[in-house]
Kinemage of the C-alpha trace (Angstrom):
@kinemage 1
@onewidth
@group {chain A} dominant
@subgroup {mainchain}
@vectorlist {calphas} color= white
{ca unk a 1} P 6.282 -41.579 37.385
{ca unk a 2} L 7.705 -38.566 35.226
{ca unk a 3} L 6.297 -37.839 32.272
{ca unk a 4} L 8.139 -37.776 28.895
{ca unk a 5} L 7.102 -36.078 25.874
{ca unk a 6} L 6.975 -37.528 22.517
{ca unk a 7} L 6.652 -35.360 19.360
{ca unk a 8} L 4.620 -36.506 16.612
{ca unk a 9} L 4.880 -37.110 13.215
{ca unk a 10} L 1.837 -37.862 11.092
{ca unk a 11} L 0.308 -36.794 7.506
{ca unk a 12} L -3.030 -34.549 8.554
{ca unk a 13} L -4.052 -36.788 11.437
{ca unk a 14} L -2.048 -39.875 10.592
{ca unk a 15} L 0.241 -41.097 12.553
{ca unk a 16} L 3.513 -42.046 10.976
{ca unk a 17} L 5.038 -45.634 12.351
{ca unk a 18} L 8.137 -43.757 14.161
{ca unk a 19} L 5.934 -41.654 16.410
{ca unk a 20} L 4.520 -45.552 17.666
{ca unk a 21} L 7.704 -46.742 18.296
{ca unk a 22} L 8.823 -43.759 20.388
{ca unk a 23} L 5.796 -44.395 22.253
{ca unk a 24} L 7.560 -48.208 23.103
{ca unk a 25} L 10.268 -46.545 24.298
{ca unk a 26} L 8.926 -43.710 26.288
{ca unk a 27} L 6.874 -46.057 28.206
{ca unk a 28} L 10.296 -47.641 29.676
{ca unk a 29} L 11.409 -44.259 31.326
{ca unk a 30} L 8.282 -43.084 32.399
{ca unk a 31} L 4.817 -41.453 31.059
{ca unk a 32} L 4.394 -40.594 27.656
{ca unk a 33} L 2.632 -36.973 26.841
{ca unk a 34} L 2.008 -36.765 22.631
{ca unk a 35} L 2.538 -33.592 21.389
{ca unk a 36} L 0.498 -33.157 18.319
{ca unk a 37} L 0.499 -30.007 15.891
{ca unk a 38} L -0.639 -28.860 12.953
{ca unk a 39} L -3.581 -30.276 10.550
{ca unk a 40} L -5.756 -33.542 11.827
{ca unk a 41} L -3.714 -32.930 15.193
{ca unk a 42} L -6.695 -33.869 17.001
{ca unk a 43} L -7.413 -36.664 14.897
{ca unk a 44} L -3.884 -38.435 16.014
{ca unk a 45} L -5.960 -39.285 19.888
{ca unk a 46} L -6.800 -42.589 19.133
{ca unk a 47} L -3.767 -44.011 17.820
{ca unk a 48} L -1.783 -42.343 20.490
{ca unk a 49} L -3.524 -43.673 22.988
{ca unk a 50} L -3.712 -47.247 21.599
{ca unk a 51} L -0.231 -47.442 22.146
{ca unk a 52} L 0.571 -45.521 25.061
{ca unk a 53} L -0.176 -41.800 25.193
{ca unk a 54} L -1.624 -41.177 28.513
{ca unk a 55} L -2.428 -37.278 27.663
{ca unk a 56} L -2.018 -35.862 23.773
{ca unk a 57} L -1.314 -31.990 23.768
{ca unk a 58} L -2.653 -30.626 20.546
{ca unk a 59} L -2.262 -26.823 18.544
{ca unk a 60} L -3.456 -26.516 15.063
{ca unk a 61} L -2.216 -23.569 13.539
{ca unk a 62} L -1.765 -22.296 9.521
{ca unk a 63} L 1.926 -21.391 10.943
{ca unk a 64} L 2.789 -25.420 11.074
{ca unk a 65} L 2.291 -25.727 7.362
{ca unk a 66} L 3.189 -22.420 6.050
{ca unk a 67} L 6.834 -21.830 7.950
{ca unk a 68} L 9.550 -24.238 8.482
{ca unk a 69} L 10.518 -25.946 11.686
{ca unk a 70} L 10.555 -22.711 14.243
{ca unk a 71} L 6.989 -22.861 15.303
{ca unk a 72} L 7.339 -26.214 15.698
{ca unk a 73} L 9.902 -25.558 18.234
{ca unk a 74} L 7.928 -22.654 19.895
{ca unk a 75} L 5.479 -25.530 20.456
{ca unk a 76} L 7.557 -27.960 22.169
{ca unk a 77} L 9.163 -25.609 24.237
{ca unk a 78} L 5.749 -24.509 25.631
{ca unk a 79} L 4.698 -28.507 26.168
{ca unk a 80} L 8.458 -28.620 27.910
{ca unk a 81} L 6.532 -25.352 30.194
{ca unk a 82} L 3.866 -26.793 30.830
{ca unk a 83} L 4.673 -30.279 31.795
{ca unk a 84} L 8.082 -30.317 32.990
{ca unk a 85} L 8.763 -33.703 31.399
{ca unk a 86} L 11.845 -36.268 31.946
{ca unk a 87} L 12.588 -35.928 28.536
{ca unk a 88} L 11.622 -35.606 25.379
{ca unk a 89} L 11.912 -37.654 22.625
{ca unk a 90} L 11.939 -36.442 18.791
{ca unk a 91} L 12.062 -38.643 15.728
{ca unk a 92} L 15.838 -39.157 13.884
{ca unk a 93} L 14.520 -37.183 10.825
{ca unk a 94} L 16.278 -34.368 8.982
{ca unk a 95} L 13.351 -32.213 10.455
{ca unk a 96} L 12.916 -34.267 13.803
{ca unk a 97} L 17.226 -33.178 14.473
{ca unk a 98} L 16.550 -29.775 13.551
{ca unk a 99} L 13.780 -29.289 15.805
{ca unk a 100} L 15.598 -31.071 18.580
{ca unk a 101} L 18.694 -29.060 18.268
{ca unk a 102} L 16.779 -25.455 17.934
{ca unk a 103} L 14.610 -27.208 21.304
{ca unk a 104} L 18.399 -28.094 23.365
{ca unk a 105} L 19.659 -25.026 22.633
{ca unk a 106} L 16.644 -22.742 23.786
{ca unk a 107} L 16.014 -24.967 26.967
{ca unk a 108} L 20.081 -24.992 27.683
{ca unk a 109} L 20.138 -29.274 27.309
{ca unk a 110} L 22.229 -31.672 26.567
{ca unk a 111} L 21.274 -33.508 23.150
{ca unk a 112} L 21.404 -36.859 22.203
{ca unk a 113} L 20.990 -37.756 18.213
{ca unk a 114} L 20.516 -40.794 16.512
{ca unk a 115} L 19.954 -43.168 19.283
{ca unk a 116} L 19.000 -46.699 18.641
{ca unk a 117} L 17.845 -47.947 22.400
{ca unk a 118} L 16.515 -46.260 25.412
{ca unk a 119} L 16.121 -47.642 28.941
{ca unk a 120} L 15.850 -46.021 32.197
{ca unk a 121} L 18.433 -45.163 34.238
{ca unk a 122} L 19.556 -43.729 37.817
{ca unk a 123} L 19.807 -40.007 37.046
{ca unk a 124} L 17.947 -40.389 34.235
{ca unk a 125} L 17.410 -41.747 30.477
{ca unk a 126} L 20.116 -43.502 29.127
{ca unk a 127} L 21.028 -43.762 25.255
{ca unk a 128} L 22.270 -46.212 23.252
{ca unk a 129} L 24.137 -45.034 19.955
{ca unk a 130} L 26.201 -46.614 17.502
{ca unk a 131} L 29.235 -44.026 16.450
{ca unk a 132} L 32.233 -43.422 14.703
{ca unk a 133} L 30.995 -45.221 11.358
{ca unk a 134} L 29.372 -47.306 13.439
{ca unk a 135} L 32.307 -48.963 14.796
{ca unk a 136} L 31.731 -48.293 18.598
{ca unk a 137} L 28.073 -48.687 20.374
{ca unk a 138} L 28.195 -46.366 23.360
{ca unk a 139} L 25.623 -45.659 26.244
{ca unk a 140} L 25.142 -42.320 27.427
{ca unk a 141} L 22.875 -40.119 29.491
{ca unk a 142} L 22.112 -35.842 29.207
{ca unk a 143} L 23.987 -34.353 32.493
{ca unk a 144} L 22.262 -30.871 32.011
{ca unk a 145} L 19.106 -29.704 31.841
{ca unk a 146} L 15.984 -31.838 29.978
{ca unk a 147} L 17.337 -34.304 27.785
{ca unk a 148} L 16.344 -33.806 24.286
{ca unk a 149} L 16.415 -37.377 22.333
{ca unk a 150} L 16.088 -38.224 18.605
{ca unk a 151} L 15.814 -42.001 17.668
{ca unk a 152} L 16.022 -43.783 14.590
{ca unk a 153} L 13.703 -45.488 12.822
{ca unk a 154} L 12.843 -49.232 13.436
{ca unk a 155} L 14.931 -48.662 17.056
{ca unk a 156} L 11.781 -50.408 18.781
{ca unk a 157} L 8.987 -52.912 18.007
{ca unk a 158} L 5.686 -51.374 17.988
{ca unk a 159} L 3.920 -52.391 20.851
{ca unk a 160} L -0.227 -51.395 21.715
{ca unk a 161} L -0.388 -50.761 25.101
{ca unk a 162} L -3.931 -48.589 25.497
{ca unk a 163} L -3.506 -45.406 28.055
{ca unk a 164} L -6.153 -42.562 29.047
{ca unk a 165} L -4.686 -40.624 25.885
{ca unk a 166} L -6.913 -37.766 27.653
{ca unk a 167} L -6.497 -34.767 24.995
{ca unk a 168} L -5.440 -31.047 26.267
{ca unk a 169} L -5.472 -28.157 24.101
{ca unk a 170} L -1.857 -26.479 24.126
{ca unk a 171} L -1.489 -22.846 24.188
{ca unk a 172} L 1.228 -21.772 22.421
{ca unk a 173} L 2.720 -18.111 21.104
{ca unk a 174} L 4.805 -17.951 18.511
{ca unk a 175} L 8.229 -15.932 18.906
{ca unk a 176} L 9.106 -13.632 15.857
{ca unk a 177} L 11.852 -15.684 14.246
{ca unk a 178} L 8.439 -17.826 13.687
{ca unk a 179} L 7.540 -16.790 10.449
{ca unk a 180} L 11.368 -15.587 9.380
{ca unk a 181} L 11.530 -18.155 6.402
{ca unk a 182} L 8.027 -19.103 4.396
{ca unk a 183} L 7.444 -22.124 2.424
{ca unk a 184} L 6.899 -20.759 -0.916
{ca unk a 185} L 5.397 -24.043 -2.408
{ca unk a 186} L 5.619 -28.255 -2.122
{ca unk a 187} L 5.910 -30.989 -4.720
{ca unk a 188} L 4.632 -33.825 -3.732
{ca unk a 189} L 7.133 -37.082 -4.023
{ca unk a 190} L 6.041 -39.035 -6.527
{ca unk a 191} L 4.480 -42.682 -5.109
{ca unk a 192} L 6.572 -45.818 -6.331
{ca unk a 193} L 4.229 -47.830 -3.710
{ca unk a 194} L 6.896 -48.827 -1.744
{ca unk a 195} L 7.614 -48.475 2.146
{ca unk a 196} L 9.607 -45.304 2.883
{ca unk a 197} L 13.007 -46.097 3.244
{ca unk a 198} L 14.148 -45.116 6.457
{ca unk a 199} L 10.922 -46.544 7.986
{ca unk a 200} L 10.920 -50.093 6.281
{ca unk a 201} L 11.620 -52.807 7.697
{ca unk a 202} L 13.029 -54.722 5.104
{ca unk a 203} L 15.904 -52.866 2.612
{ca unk a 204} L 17.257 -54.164 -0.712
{ca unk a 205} L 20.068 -52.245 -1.649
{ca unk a 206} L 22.181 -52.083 -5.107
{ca unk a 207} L 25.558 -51.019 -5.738
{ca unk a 208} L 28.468 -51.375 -7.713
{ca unk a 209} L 28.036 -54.226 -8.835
{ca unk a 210} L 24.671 -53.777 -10.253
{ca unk a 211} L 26.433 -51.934 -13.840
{ca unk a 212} L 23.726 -49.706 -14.837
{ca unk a 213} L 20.551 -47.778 -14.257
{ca unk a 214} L 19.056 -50.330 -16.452
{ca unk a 215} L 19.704 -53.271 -14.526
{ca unk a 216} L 17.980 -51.468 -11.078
{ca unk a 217} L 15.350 -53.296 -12.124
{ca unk a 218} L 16.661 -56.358 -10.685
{ca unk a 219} L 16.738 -54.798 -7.313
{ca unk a 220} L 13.395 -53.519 -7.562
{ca unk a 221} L 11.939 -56.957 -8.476
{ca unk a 222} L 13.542 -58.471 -5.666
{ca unk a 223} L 12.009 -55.356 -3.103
{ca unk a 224} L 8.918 -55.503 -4.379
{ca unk a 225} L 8.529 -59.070 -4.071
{ca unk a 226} L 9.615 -58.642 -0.656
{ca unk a 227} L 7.470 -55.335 0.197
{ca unk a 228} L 10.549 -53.826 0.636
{ca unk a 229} L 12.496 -49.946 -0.169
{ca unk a 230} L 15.060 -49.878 -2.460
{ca unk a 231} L 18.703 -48.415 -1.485
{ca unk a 232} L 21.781 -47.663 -3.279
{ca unk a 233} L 25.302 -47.243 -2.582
{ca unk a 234} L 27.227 -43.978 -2.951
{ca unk a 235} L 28.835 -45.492 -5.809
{ca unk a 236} L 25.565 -45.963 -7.664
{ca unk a 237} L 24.064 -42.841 -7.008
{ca unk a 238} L 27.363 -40.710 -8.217
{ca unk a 239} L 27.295 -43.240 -11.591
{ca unk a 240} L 23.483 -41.922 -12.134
{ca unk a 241} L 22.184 -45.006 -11.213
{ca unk a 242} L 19.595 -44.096 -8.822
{ca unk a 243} L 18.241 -41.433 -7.335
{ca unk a 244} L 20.469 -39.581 -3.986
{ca unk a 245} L 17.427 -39.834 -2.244
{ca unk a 246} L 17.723 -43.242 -2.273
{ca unk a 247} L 21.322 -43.569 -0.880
{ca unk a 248} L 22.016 -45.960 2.450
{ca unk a 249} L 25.598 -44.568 3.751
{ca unk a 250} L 27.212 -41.678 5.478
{ca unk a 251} L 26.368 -39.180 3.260
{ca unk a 252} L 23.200 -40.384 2.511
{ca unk a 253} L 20.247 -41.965 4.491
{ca unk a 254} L 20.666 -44.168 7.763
{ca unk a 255} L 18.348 -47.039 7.900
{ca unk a 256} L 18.101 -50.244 10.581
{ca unk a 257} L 16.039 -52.375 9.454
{ca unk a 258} L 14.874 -55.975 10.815
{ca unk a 259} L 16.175 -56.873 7.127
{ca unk a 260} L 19.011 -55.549 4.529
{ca unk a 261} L 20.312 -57.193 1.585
{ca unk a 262} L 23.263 -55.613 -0.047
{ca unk a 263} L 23.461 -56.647 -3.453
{ca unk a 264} L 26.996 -55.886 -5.419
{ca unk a 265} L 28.052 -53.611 -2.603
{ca unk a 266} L 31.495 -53.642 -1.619
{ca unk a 267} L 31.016 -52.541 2.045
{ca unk a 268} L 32.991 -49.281 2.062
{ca unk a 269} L 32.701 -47.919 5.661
{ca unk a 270} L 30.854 -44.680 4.389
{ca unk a 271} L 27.877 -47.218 3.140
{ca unk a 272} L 28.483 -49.346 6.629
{ca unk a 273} L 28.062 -46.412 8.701
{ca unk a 274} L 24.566 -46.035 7.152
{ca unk a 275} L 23.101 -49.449 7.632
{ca unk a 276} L 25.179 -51.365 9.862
{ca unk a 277} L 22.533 -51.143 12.820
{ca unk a 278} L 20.285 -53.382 10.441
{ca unk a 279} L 19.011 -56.349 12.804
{ca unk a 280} L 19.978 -58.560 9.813
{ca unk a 281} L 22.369 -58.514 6.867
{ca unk a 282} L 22.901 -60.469 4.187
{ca unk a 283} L 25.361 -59.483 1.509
{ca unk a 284} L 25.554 -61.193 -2.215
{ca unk a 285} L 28.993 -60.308 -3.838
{ca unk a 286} L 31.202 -62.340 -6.360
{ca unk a 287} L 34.124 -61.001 -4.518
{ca unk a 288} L 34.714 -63.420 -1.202
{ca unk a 289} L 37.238 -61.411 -0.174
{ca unk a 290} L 34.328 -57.696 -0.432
{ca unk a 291} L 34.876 -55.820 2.872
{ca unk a 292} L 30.314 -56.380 3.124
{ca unk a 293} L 31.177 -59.908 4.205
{ca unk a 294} L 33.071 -58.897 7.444
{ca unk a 295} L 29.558 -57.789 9.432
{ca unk a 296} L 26.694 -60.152 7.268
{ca unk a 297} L 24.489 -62.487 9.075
{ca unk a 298} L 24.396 -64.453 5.657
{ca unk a 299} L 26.848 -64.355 2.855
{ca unk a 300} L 26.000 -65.529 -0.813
{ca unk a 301} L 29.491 -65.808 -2.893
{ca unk a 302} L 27.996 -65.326 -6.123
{ca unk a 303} L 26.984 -63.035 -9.436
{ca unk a 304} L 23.440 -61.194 -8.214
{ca unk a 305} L 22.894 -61.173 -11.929
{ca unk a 306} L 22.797 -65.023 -11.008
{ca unk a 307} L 21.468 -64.609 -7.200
{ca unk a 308} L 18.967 -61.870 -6.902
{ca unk a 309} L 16.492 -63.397 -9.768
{ca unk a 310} L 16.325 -66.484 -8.198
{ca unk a 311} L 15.765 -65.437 -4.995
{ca unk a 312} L 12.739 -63.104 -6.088
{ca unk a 313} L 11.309 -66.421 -7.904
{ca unk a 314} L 11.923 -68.474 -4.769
{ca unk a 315} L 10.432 -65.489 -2.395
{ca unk a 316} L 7.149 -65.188 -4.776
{ca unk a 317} L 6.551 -68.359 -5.269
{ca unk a 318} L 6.771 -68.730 -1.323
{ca unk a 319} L 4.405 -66.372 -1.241
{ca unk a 320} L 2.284 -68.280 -4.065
C-alpha cells in the first residue's frame, strides 16, 4: 500500500486535533508517514501512532521557529525524497496553504485546497470540495505529479487506530531562501478559554442583529455554556463589534463544524461561503423571510434577545 505523508501541526510536542483527523483520512488512501518538525517533534510519536502513523519522520531545528514557512517546505520536500509518497496531505491553515503551495510548485503538482472529504480512487486520491461560495460540491483528483492536499478542519472524525509509528530521523538541508525573512518577535494570543475557532466543533456566531459590542455577551454566554467558539459576521466585525479574527465568511475564517448557530445573521452569501459545510445549522432571526433560513437544519423565528438567553438557561441547566 503507498504511503502518504501527513504534516503535523502541534504546540512543542503537542499534537493539534487537525493533524488526528488527517491521520483518518490518510488511512483511506493508503499508509500514513507523520512528518514532524521543529520543538517536542519527537515528543508527537505516541499520539501519532495511536491514531495511525505507521513511521513519524522528525527534524528539530532553531530554523522552524526563527524563519517563516520556507524551511518548513525544505522539509517536506525532502520527506516527498525520501519516501516517494501517494500524497501528501497538509492542514487548511493560513500557514498549512502556504506551505502546500510553495511544496506544489517546487515538486511541479497539482494542488488541491480546502478539501472537506478524501477517499481513494483509481489513479489516485480523490477530493471532495465545496466551491463557488459554497454553492457547488465537486470531486476531483491531481493529474500531475504528487498530489499536494490541504483539508479543513473538522473534515473527519477522529478515529485511534494504533500503527508501528516507528520514528526516523529526517535529514534535511535548508536552501538559501531559508532564512530570507526572520521572525523578529511573537505575541502570544491572549486565552479567552475557549476552543479555537476553526477547530471547534460547535460555533455560535453573532451578527447583525446582535446591535452592539455590548450585547456580545449574549453570544458568549450561550458558547460558553455550550463549550463552544464564538463567530461573527462581516457586518459585526466592520461595526466594531468583535474582533476580525473572529469573523466566519469569505473574507474571514472558514469553519465546519458538527454544530453552528447563527444568531441575528442575515445569511449573506459572503458569511455562507464561510460556514455552510457546518454538519448542522440552526439559524435564530426575527426576519422569516432572512436569506440564513434557506440552508438551516433548524429555524427559530424569533428576537435572540428573546431566544439565545433561554436557550443558554435550558442548555445549563441540562447540563445541571
Amino acid at each position: 500500500m503507498a504511503e502518504v505523508l501527513v504534516y503535523v501541526d502541534h504546540v512543542d510536542g503537542a499534537v493539534r486535533k487537525p493533524t488526528l483527523e488527517l491521520l483518518t483520512l490518510a488511512r483511506r488512501v493508503g499508509e500514513p508517514v507523520a512528518v514532524a518538525l521543529g520543538n517536542g517533534a519527537g515528543d508527537t510519536a505516541a499520539a501519532l501512532a495511536e491514531h495511525g502513523a505507521v513511521k513519524v519522520l522528525t527534524h528539530e531545528a532553531t530554523e522552524y521557529a526563527d524563519y517563516l514557512v520556507v524551511p518548513k517546505v525544505d522539509a517536506l520536500q525532502a520527506a516527498v525524497e525520501a519516501v516517494s509518497p501517494s500524497a501528501v496531505l497538509v492542514p487548511s491553515s493560513a500557514e498549512g496553504k502556504e506551505i502546500a503551495a510553495r511544496l506544489a510548485l517546487r515538486l511541479g503538482s497539482g494542488i488541491i485546497t480546502d478539501a472537506v472529504d478524501l477517499e481513494a480512487g483509481d489513479e489516485g486520491p480523490v477530493a471532495t470540495q465545496s466551491v463557488f461560495a459554497a454553492a457547488f460540491t465537486t470531486k476531483s483528483r491531481v493529474s500531475k505529479g504528487t498530489p499536494v492536499i490541504t483539508v479543513k478542519p473538522n473534515s473527519a472524525a477522529v478515529e485511534p487506530a494504533p500503527a508501528a509509528g516507528a520514528v526516523e530521523a529526517l535529514s534535511v538541508t535548508f536552501s538559501a531562501a531559508a532564512t530570507g525573512t526572520k521572525v523578529t518577535s511573537r505575541t502570544p494570543r491572549e486565552s479567552t478559554g475557549r476552543p479555537e475557532l476553526t477547530e471547534a466543533a460547535i460555533v455560535v456566531s453573532g451578527g447583525r442583529g446582535v446591535n452592539g459590542a455590548e450585547n456580545f455577551a449574549i453570544i458568549e454566554a450561550l458558547a460558553d455554556s455550550l463549550g463552544a467558539a464564538v463567530g461573527a459576521s462581516r457586518a459585526a466585525v466592520d461595526a466594531g463589534w468583535y474582533p476580525h479574527t473572529n469573523q466566519v465568511g469569505q473574507t474571514g475564517k472558514s469553519v465546519s463544524p458538527q454544530l453552528y448557530i447563527a444568531s441575528g445573521i442575515s445569511g449573506a452569501i459572503q458569511h455562507r461561503a464561510g460556514m455552510q459545510t457546518s454538519k448542522t445549522i440552526v439559524a435564530i432571526n426575527k426576519d422569516a423571510e432572512a436569506p440564513i433560513f434557506e440552508l438551516v437544519d433548524y429555524g427559530v423565528v424569533g428576537d435572540l434577545f428573546d431566544v439565545v438567553p433561554q436557550l443558554t438557561e435550558e442548555v445549563k441547566s441540562r447540563k445541571g
